[in-house]
C-alpha positions in Angstrom: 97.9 38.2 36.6 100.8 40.8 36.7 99.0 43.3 34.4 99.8 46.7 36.9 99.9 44.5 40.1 103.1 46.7 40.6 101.4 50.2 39.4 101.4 51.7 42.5 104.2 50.6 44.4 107.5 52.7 44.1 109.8 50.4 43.4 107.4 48.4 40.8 107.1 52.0 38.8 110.4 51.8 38.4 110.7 48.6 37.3 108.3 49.6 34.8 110.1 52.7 33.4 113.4 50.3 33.4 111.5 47.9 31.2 110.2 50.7 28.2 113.4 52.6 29.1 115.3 49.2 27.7 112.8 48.3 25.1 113.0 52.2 23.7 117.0 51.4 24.2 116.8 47.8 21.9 114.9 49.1 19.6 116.5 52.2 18.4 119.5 50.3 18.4 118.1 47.8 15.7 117.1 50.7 14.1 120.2 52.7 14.3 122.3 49.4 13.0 120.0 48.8 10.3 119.4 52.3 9.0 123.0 52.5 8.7 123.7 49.7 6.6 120.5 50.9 4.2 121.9 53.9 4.2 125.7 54.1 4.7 127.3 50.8 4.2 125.6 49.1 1.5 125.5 52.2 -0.9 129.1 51.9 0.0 129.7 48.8 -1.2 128.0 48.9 -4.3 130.6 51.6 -5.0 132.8 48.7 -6.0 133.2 46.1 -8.7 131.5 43.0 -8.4 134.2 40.9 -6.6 135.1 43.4 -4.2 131.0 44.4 -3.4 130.4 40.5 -3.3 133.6 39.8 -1.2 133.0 42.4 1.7 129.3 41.7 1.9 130.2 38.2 3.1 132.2 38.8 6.0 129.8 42.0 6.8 126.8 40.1 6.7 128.1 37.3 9.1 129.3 39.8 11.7 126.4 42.1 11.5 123.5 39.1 11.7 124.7 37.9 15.8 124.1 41.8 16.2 120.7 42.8 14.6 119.5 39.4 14.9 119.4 39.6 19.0 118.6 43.4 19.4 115.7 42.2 17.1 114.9 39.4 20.1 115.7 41.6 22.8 113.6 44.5 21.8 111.0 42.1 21.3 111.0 40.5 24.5 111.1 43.8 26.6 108.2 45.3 24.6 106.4 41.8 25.3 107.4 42.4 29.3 106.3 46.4 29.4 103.0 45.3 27.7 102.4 42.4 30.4 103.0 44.9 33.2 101.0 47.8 31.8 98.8 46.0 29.8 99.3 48.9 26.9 98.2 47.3 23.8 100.9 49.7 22.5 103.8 47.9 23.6 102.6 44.8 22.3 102.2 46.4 18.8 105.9 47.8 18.8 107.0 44.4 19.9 105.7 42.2 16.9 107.1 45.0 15.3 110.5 44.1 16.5 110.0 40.6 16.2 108.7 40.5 12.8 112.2 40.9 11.6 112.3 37.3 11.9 109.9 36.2 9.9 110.6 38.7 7.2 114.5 38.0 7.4 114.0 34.1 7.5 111.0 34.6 4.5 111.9 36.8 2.1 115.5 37.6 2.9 117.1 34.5 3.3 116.6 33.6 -0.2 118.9 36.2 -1.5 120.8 35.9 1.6 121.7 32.0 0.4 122.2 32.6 -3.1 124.8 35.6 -1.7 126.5 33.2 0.1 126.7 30.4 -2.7 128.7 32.5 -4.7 131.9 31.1 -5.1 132.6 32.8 -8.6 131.5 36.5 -9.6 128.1 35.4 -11.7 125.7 38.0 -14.4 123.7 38.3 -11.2 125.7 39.5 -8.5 125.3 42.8 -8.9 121.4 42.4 -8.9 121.4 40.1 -6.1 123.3 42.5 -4.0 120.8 45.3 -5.1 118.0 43.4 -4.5 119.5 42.7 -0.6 119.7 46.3 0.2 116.2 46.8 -1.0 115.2 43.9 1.5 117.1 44.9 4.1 115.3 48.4 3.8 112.6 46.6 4.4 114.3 45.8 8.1 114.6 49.3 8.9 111.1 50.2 8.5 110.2 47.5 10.8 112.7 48.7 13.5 111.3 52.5 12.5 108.0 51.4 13.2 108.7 49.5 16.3 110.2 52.3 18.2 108.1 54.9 16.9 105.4 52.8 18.4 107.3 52.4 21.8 108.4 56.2 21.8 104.3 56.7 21.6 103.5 53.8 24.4 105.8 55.7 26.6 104.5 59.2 26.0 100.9 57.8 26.9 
């Protein structure tokens, strides 16, 4: 119904541009975030002894999951909204993008993510379990990668 009903009315174009300009904005922010904990803040971590590695993950991952968890939504959503007012198939894409972070958080990450948590005392597999997050959570950043790649691409069509 909506699908470019506001195309060609000023003020409906730049609703438009608002929408990608926010879903471009969400995503790369999910990406930023998550890129930097594969890349800066986990290696970090794993820098220290078990305890220590164990002990800031905790706190980091309970902060940081608020965060990615609703740029993840937002991105989503705004990607859904650009696709149902220019009907770019494009926009769709890069939003299940976004929100597949869900899914593969709630699926596949959560386990490790529980068994983290559980850990009261430093156990043989700490170490691995922490190793085995950050190669999960890499798995995050390629789907925000992907998502705004996809977005950047809707927008230059």
């Amino acid at each position: 119904m909506w699908h470019g009903a506001a195309r060609g009315h000023p003020i409906g174009a730049h609703w438009d541009l608002m929408l990608e300009s926010l879903a471009i904005a969400a995503s790369a922010l999910f990406t930023g975030a998550a890129i930097y904990v594969s890349a800066v803040e986990h290696p970090a971590r794993l820098m220290l002894d078990d305890a220590s590695a164990l002990g800031q993950w905790k706190p980091a991952y309970q902060r940081g999951t608020f965060m990615q968890a609703s740029l993840a939504i937002v991105a989503g959503l705004l990607g859904i909204a650009s696709w149902w007012r220019d009907a770019d198939v494009l926009w769709l894409l890069g939003a299940l993008s976004a929100l597949a972070n869900w899914p593969y958080t709630l699926g596949i990450v959560m386990p490790v993510n529980r068994k983290l948590k559980a850990t009261a005392t430093i156990a043989m597999e700490t170490r691995a379990l922490l190793k085995q997050w950050g190669n999960l959570h890499a798995g995050r950043s390629l789907l925000g990668v992907a998502s705004l790649i996809i977005y950047v691409w809707a927008a230059a069509c």
